[in-house]
KOLKE-567191 format. One record per residue (C-alpha): residue in three letters; z negated, x negated, y negated; chain. Coordinates in Angstrom, 3 decimals. Layout:
// residues N
{r = ALA z = Z x = X y = Y c = A}
...
END
This chain:
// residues 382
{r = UNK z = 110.194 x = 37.122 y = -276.227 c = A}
{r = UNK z = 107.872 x = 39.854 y = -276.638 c = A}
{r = UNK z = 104.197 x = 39.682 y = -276.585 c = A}
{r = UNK z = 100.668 x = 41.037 y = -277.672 c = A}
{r = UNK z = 98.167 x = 39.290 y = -280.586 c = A}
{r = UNK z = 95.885 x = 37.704 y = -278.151 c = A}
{r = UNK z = 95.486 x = 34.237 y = -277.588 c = A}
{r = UNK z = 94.998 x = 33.722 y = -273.798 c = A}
{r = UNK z = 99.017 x = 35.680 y = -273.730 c = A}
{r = UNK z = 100.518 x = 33.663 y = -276.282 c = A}
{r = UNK z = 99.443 x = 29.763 y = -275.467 c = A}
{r = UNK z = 100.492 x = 29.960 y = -271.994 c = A}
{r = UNK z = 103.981 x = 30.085 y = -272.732 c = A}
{r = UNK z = 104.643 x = 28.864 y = -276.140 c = A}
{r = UNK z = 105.841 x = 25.463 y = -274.989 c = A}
{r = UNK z = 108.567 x = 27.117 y = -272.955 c = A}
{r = UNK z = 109.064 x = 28.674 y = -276.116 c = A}
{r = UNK z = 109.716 x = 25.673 y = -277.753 c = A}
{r = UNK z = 111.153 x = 23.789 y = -275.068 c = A}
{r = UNK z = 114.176 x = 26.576 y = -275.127 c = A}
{r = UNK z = 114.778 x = 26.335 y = -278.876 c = A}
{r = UNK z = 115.022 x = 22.581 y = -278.206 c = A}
{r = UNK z = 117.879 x = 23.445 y = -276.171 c = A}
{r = UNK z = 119.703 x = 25.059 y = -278.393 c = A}
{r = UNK z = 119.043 x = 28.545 y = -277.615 c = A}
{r = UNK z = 118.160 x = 31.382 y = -280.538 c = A}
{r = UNK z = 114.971 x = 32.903 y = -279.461 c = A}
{r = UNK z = 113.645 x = 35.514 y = -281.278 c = A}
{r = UNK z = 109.681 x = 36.458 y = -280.399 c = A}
{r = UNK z = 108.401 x = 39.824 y = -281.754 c = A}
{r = UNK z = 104.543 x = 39.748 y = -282.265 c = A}
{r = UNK z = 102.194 x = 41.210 y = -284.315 c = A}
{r = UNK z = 102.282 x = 38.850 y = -287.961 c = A}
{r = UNK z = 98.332 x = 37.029 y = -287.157 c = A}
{r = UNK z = 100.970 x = 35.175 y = -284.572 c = A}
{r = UNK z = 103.408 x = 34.443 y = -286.503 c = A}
{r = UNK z = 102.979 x = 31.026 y = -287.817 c = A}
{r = UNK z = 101.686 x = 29.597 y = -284.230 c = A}
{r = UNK z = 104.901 x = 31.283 y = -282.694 c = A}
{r = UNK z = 107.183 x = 29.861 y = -286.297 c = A}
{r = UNK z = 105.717 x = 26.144 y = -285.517 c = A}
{r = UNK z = 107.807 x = 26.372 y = -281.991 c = A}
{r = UNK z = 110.849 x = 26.768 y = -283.911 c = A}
{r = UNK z = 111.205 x = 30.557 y = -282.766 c = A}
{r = UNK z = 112.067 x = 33.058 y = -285.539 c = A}
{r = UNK z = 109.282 x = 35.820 y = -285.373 c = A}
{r = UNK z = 109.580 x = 39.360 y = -285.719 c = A}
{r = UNK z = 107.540 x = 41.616 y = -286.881 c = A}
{r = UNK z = 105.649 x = 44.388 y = -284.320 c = A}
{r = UNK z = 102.181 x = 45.435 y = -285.761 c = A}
{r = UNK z = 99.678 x = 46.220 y = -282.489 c = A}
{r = UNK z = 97.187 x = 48.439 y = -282.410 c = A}
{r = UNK z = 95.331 x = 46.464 y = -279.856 c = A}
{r = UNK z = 91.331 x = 45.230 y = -281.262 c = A}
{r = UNK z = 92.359 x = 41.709 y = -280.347 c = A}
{r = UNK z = 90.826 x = 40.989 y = -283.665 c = A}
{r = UNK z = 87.078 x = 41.606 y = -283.428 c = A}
{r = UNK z = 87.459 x = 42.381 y = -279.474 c = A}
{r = UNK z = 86.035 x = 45.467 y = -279.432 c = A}
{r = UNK z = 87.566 x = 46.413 y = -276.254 c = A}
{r = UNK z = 86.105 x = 49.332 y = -274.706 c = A}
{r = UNK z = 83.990 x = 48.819 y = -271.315 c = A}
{r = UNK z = 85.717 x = 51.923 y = -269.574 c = A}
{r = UNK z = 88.706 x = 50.412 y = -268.011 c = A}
{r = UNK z = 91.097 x = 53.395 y = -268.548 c = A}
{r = UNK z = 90.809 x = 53.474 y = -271.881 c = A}
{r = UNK z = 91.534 x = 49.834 y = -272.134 c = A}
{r = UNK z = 94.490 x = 51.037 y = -269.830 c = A}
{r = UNK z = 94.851 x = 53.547 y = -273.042 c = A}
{r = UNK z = 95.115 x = 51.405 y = -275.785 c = A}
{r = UNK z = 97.905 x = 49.255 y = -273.790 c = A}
{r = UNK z = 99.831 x = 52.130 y = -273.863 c = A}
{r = UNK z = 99.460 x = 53.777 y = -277.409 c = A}
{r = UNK z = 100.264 x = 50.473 y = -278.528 c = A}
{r = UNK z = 103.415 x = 50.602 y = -276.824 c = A}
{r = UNK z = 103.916 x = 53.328 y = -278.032 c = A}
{r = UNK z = 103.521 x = 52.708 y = -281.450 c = A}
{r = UNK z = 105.474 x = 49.247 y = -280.772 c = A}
{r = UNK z = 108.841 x = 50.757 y = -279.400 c = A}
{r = UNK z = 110.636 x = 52.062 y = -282.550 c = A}
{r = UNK z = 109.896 x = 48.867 y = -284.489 c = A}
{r = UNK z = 111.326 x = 46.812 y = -281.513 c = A}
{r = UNK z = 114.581 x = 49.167 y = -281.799 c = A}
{r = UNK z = 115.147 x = 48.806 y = -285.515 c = A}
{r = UNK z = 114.818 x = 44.654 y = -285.072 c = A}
{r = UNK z = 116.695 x = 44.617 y = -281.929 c = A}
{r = UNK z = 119.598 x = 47.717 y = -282.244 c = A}
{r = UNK z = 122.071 x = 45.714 y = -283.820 c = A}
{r = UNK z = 121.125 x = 42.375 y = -282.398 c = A}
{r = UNK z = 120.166 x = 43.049 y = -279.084 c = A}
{r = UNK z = 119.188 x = 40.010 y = -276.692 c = A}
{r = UNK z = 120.910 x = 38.266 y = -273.822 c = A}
{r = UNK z = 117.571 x = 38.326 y = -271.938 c = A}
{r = UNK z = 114.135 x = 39.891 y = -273.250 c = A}
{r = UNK z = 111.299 x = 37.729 y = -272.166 c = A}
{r = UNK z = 107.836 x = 39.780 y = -272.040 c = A}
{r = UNK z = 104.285 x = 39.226 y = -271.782 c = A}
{r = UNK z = 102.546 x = 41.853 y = -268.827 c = A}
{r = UNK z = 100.900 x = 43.735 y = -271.883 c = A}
{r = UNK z = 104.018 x = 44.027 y = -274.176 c = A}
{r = UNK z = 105.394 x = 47.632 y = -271.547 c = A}
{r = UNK z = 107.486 x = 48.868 y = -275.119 c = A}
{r = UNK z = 109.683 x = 45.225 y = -274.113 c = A}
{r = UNK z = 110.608 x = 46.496 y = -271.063 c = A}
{r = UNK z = 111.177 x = 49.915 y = -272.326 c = A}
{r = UNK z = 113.973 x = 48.160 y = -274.491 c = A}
{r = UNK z = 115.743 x = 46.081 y = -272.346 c = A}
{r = UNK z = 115.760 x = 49.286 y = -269.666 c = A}
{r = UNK z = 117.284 x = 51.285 y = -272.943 c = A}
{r = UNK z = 119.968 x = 48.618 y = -273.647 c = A}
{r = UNK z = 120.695 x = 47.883 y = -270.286 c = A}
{r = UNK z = 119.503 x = 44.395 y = -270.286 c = A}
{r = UNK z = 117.984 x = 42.123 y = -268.484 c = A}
{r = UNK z = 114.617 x = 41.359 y = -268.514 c = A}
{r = UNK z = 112.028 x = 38.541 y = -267.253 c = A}
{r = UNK z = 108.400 x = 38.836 y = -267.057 c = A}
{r = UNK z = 106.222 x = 36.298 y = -268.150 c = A}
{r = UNK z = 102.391 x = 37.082 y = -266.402 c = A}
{r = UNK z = 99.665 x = 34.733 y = -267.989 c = A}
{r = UNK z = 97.085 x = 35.746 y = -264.974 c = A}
{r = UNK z = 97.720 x = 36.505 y = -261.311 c = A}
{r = UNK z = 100.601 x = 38.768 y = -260.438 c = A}
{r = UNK z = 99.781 x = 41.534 y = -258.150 c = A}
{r = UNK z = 101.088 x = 41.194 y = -254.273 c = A}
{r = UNK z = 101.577 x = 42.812 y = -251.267 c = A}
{r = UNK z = 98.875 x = 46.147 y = -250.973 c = A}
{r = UNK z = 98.032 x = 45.423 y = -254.251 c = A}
{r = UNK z = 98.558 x = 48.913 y = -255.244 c = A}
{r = UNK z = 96.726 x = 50.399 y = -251.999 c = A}
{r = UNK z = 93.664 x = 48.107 y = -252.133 c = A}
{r = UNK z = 93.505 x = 47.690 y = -255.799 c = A}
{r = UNK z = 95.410 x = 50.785 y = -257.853 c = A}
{r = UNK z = 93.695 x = 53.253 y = -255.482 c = A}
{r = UNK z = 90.300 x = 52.575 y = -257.015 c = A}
{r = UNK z = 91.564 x = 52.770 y = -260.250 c = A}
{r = UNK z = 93.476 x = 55.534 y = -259.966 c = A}
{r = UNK z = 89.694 x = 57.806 y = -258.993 c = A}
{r = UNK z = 88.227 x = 56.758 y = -262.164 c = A}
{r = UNK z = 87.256 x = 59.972 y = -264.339 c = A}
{r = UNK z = 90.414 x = 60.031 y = -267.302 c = A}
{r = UNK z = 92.580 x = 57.921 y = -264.634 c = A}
{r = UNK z = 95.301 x = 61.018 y = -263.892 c = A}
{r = UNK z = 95.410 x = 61.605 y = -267.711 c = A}
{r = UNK z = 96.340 x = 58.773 y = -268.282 c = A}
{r = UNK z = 98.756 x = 58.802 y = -265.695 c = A}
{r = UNK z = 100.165 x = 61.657 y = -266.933 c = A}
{r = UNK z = 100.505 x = 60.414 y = -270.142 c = A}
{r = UNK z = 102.375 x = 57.451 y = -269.203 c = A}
{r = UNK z = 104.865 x = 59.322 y = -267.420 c = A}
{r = UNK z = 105.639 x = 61.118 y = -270.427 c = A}
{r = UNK z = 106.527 x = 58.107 y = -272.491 c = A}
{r = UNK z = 108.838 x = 56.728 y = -270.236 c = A}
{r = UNK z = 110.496 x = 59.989 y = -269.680 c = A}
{r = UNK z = 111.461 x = 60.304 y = -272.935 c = A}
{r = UNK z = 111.685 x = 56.698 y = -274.321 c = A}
{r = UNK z = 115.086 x = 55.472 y = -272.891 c = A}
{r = UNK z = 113.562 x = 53.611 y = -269.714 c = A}
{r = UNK z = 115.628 x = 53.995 y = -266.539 c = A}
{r = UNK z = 112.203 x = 52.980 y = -264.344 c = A}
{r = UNK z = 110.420 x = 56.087 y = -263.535 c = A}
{r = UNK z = 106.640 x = 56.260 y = -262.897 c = A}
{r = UNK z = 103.612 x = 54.675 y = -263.902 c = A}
{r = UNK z = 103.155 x = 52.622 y = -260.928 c = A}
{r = UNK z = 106.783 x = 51.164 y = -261.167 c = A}
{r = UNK z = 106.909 x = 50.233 y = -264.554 c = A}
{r = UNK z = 103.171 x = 48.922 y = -264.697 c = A}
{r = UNK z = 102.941 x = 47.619 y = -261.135 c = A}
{r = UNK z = 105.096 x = 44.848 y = -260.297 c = A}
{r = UNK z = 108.336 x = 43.083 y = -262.009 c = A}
{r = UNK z = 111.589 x = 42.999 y = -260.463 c = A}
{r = UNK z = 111.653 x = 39.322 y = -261.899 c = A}
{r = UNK z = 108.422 x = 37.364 y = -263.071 c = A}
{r = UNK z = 107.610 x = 34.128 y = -263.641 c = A}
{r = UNK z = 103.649 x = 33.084 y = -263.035 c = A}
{r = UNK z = 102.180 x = 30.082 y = -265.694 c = A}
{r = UNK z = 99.216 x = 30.005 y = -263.556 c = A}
{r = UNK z = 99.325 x = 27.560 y = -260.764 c = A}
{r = UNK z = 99.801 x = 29.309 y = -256.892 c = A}
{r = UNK z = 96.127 x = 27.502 y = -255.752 c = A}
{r = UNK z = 94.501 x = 30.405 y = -258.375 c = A}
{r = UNK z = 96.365 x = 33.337 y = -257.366 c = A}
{r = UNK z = 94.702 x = 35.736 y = -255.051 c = A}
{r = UNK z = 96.243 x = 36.344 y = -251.491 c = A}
{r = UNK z = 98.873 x = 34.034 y = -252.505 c = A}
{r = UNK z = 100.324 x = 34.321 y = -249.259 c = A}
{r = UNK z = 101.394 x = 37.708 y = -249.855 c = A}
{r = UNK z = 103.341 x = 37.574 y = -252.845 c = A}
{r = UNK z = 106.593 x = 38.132 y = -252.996 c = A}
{r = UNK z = 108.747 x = 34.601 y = -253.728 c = A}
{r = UNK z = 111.645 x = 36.405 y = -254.228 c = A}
{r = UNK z = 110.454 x = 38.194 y = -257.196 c = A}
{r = UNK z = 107.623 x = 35.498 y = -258.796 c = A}
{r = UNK z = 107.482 x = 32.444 y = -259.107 c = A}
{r = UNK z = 104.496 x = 30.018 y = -259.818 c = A}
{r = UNK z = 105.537 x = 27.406 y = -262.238 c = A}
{r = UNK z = 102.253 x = 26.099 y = -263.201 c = A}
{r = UNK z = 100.941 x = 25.820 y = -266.646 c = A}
{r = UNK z = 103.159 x = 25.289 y = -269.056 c = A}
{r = UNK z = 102.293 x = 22.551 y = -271.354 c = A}
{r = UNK z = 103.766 x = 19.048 y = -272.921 c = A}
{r = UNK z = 101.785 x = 16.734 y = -270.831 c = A}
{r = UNK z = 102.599 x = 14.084 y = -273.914 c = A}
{r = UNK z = 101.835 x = 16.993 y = -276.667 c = A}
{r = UNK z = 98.275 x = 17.185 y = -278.202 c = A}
{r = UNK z = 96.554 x = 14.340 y = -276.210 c = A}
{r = UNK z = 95.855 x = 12.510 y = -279.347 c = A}
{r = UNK z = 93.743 x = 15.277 y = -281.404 c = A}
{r = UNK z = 90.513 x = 13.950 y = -279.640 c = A}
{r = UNK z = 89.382 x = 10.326 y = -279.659 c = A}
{r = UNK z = 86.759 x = 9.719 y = -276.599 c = A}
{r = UNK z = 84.123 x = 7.897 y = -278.379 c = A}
{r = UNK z = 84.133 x = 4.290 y = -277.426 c = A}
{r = UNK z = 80.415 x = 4.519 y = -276.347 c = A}
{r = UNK z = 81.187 x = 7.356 y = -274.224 c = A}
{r = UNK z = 80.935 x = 6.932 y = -269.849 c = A}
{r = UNK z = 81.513 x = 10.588 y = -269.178 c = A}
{r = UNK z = 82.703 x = 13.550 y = -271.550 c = A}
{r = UNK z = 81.654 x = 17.332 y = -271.334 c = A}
{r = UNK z = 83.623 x = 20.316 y = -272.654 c = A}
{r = UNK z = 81.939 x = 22.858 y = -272.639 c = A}
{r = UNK z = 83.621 x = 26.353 y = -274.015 c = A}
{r = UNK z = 83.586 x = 29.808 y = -273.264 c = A}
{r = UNK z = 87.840 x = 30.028 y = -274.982 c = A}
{r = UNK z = 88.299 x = 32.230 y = -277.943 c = A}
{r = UNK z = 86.945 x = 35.841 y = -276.901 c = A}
{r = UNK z = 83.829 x = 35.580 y = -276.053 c = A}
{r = UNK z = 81.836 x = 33.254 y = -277.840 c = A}
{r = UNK z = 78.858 x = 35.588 y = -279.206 c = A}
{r = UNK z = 76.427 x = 33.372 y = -276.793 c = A}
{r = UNK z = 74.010 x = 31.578 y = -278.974 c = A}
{r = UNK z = 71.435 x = 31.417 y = -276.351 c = A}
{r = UNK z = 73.904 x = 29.746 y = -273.283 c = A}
{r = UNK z = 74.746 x = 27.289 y = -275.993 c = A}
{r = UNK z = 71.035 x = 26.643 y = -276.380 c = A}
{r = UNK z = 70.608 x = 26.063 y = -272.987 c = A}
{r = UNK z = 73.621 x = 23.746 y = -272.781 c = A}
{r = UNK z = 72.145 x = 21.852 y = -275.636 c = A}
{r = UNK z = 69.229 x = 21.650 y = -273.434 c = A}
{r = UNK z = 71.027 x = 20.749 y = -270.259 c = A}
{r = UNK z = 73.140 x = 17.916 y = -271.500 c = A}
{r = UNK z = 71.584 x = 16.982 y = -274.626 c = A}
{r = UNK z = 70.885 x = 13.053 y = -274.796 c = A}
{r = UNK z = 71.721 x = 13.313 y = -271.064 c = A}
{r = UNK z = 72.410 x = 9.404 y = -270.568 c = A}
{r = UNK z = 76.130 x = 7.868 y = -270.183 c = A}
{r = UNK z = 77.358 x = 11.634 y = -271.570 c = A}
{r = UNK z = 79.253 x = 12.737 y = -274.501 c = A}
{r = UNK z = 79.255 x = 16.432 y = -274.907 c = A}
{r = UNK z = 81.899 x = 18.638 y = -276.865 c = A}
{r = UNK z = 80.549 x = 22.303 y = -277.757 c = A}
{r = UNK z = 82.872 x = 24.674 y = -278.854 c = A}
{r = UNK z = 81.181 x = 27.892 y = -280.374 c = A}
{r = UNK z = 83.886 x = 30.043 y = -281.807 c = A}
{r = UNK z = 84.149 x = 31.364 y = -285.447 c = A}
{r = UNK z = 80.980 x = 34.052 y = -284.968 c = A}
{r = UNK z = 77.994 x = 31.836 y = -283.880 c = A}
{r = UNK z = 76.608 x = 29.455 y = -286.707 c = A}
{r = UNK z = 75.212 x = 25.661 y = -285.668 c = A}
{r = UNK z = 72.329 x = 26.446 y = -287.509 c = A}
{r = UNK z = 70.817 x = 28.624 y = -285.142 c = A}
{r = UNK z = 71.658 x = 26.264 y = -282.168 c = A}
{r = UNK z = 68.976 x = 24.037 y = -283.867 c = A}
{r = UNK z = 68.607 x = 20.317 y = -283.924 c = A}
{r = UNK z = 71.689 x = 18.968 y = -282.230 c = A}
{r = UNK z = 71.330 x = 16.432 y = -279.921 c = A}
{r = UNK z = 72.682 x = 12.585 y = -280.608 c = A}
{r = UNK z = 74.797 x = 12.714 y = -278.366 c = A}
{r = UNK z = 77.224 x = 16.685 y = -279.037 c = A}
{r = UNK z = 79.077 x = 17.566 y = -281.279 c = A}
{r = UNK z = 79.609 x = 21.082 y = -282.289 c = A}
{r = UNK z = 82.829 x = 22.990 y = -283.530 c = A}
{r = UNK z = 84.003 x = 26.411 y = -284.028 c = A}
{r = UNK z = 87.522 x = 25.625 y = -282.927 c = A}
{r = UNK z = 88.349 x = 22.506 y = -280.236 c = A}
{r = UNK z = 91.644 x = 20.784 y = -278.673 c = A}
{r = UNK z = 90.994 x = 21.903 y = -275.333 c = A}
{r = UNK z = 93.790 x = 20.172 y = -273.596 c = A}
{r = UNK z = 93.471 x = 17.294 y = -275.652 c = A}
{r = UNK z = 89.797 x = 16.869 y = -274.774 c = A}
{r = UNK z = 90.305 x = 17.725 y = -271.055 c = A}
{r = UNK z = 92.721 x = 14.930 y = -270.314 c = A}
{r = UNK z = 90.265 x = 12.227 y = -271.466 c = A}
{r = UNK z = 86.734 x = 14.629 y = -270.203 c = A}
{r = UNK z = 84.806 x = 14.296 y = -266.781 c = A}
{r = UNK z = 83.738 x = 17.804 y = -266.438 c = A}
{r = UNK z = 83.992 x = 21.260 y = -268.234 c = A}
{r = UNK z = 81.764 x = 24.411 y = -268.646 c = A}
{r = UNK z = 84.147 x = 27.303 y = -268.831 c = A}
{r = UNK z = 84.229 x = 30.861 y = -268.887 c = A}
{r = UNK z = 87.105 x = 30.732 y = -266.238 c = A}
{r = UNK z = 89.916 x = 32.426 y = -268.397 c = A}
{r = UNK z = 93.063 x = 31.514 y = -266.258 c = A}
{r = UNK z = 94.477 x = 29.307 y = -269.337 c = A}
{r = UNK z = 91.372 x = 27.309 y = -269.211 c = A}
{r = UNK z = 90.959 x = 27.428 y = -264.962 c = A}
{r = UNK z = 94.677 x = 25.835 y = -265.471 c = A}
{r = UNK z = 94.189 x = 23.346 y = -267.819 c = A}
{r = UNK z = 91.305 x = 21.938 y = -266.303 c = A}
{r = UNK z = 93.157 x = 22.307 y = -262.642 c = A}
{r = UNK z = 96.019 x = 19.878 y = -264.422 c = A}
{r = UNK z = 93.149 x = 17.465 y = -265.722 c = A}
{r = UNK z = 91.316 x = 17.191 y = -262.865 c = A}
{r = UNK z = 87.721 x = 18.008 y = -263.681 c = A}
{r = UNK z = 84.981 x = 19.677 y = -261.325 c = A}
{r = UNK z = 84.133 x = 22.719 y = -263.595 c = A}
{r = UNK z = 81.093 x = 24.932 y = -263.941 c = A}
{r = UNK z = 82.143 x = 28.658 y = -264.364 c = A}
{r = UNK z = 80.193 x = 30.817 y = -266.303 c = A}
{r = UNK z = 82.342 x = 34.309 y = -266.825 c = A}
{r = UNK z = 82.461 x = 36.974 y = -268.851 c = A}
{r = UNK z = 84.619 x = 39.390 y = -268.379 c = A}
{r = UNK z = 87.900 x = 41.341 y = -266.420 c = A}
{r = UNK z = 89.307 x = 38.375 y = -263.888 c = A}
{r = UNK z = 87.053 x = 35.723 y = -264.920 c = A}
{r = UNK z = 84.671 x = 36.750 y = -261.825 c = A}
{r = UNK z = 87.700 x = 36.491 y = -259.762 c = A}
{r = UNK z = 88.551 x = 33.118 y = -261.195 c = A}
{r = UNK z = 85.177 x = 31.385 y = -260.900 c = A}
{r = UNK z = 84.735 x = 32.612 y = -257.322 c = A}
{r = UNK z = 88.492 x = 31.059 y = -256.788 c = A}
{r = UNK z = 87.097 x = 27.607 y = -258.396 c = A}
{r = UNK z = 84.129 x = 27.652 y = -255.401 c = A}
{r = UNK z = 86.440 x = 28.653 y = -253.065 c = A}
{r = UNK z = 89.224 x = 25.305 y = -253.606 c = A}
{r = UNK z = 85.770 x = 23.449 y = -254.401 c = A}
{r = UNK z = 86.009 x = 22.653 y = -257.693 c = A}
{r = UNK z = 83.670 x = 24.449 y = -259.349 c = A}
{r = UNK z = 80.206 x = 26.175 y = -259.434 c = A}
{r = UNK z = 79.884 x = 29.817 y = -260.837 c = A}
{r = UNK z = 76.615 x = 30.351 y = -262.637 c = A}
{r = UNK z = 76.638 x = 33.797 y = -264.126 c = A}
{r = UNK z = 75.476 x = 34.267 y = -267.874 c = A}
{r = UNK z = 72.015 x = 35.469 y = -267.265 c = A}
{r = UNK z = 71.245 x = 32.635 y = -264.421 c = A}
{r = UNK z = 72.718 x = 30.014 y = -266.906 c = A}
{r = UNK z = 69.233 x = 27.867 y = -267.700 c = A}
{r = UNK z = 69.373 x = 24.557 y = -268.709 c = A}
{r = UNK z = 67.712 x = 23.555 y = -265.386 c = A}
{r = UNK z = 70.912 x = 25.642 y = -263.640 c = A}
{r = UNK z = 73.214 x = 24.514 y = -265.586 c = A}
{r = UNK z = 72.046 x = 20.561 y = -264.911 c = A}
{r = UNK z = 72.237 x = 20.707 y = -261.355 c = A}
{r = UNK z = 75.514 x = 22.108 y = -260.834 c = A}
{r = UNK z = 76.607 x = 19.375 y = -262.748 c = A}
{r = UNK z = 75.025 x = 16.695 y = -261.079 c = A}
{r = UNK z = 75.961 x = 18.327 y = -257.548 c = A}
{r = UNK z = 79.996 x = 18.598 y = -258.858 c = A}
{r = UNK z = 80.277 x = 14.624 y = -260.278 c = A}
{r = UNK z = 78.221 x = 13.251 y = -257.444 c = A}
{r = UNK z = 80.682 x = 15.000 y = -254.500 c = A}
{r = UNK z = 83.215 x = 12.582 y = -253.180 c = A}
{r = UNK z = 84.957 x = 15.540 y = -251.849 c = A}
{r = UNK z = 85.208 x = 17.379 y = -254.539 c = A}
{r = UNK z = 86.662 x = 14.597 y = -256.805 c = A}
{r = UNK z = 89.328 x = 14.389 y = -253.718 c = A}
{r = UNK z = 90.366 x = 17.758 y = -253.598 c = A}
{r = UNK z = 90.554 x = 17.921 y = -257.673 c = A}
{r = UNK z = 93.212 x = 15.074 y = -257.376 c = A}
{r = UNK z = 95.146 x = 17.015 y = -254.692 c = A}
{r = UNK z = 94.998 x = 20.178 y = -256.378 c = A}
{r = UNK z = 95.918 x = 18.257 y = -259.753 c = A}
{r = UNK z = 99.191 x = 16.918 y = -258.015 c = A}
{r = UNK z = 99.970 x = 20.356 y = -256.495 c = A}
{r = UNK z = 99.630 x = 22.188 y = -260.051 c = A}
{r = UNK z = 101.969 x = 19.198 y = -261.687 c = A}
{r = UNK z = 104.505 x = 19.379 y = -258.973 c = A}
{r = UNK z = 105.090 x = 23.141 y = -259.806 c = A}
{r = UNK z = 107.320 x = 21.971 y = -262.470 c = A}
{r = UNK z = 105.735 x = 24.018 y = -265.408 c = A}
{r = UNK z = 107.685 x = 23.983 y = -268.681 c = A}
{r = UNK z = 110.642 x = 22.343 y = -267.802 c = A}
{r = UNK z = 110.984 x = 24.327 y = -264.570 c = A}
{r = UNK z = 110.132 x = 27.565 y = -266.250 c = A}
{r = UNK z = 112.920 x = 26.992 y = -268.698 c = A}
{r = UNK z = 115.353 x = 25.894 y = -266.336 c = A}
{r = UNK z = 114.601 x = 29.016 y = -264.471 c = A}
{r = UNK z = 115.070 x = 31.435 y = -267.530 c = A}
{r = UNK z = 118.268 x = 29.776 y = -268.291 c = A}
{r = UNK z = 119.637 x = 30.690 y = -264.992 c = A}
{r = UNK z = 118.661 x = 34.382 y = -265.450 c = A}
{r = UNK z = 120.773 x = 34.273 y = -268.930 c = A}
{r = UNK z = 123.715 x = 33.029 y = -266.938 c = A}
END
């Protein structure tokens, strides 16, 4: 396996991860070292691949092309330090993450075959027409181009072109669930397939004790990028606080200090770091920034969720949650206590909506997730 330093790439399929070593299978999973004890506790050995990506402080630039940049001189960068760990002990299948392009670029090289794993939504049919058009008229876009083609000219791939090697996988698996996927319809099932989120549903669950006195639990968290947002938590603070029957769980990342949340309510607690998954199986309703790993999660729990996103496909995402009618999208800057309030009240008290979160709860679970994904990725070694 082959992957990038960020978070929201590397939970989503660690358990299939783990769930292959338990087979019996030697996997290998080159990462930049800040992963390598979460990738070590699967039972995975991990190789070293420093990135040059600013996963760190997440100082991405706003100008998507030279996000689109960074990808690449990273891959470039990552390439001869996947050859010297993998030239004498090349792999029966390389597993990569859709920002780890150097991965491919060494299986192509070896002649070997290769699986994608995609964390978010896998482009589909006109993708590149209705979606790669627009990008491609963005001031630096043909540079970039250019510079891509370049690369893979002379770095031992045998797929030529930016759009082929950066569009879509001759083999992917999905770990989103299929009801979260744009124009699901026309994807191509020959190529991807959805196996829902991969998780242990028996792993984690008891991290988080629901407090006896507790009716209804609320998790709210905006995942581990973008939590710089003193003020929303304020205004969740002032939504829920000592709201009666509710227990509310605030996660504010590493960068925002309780203090200047000020008095905290009876009834929240406040960390920098949470067991999502943990407290979503036992919760009643989550504020989310609508990452895919967290749109999943709570799909899988079956909680009506309040979107409030930040950035890249998280606008995509929370309009998807209104769409299946599950969720509410309140953007950052409309995010007052009194907004905030009544989407909650409007998502618990809709018989409907607790209806279609059960049906779309069975739907992600009958995917198969971890076991199917690994069932599937053994077939491709054979």
């Amino acid at each position: 396996m082959a992957g990038i330093p960020a978070v929201s790439h590397v939970l989503p399929s660690l358990e299939i991860i783990r769930e292959l070593v338990s087979r019996g299978h030697r996997v290998t999973y080159s990462n930049d070292p800040v992963m390598a004890d979460m990738i070590a506790a699967t039972g995975a050995e991990p190789v070293v691949c420093t990135s040059t990506l600013p996963v760190a402080d997440h100082s991405w630039p706003e100008d998507p092309i030279a996000a689109m940049d960074l990808f690449l001189d990273n891959a470039v960068q990552a390439l001869p330090q996947l050859h010297d760990a993998y030239r004498d002990d090349p792999a029966d299948l390389y597993l990569y993450d859709i920002g780890a392009y150097a991965a491919r670029a060494l299986a192509e090289a070896q002649g070997r075959p290769l699986l994608q794993l995609s964390p978010t939504f896998v482009a589909w049919e006109g993708y590149e027409q209705e979606v790669g058009a627009q990008t491609r008229q963005l001031p630096g876009a043909e540079a970039h181009r250019e510079k891509f083609d370049r690369w893979l000219a002379r770095c031992g791939a045998t797929t030529t072109g930016v759009d082929a090697f950066a569009g879509r996988p001759d083999r992917a698996l999905a770990l989103i669930t299929a009801a979260m996927q744009p124009f699901v319809d026309r994807v191509d099932t020959g190529t991807v397939t959805f196996v829902g989120p991969c998780f242990d549903p028996a792993a984690d669950t008891k991290e988080w004790t629901r407090p006896a006195h507790a009716e209804n639990v609320l998790l709210i968290s905006l995942g581990s990028a973008f939590t710089r947002q003193p003020e929303f938590y304020r205004q969740c603070l002032a939504a829920f606080g000592d709201l009666p029957g509710w227990h509310v769980v605030l996660q504010i990342g590493k960068h925002t200090d309780p203090a200047v949340l000020g008095t905290i309510p009876g009834n929240a607690e406040v960390h920098p770091w949470v067991p999502q998954r943990a407290i979503l199986e036992q919760a009643d309703a989550f504020v989310t920034h609508a990452g895919m790993g967290g749109c999943g999660e709570g799909l899988l729990a079956g909680v009506p969720m309040i979107a409030v996103p930040q950035a890249a496909e998280q606008f995509m995402n929370a309009d998807r949650l209104v769409e299946l009618g599950v969720g509410r999208r309140i953007d950052t800057a409309d995010a007052t206590a009194e907004a905030l309030r009544t989407a909650l009240d409007e998502l618990v008290a809709d018989p409907e909506r607790s209806q279609r979160s059960a049906q779309l709860r069975a739907a992600a679970r009958a995917e198969g997730g971890t076991m199917r994904a690994a069932d599937l990725i053994e077939a491709a070694l054979a």
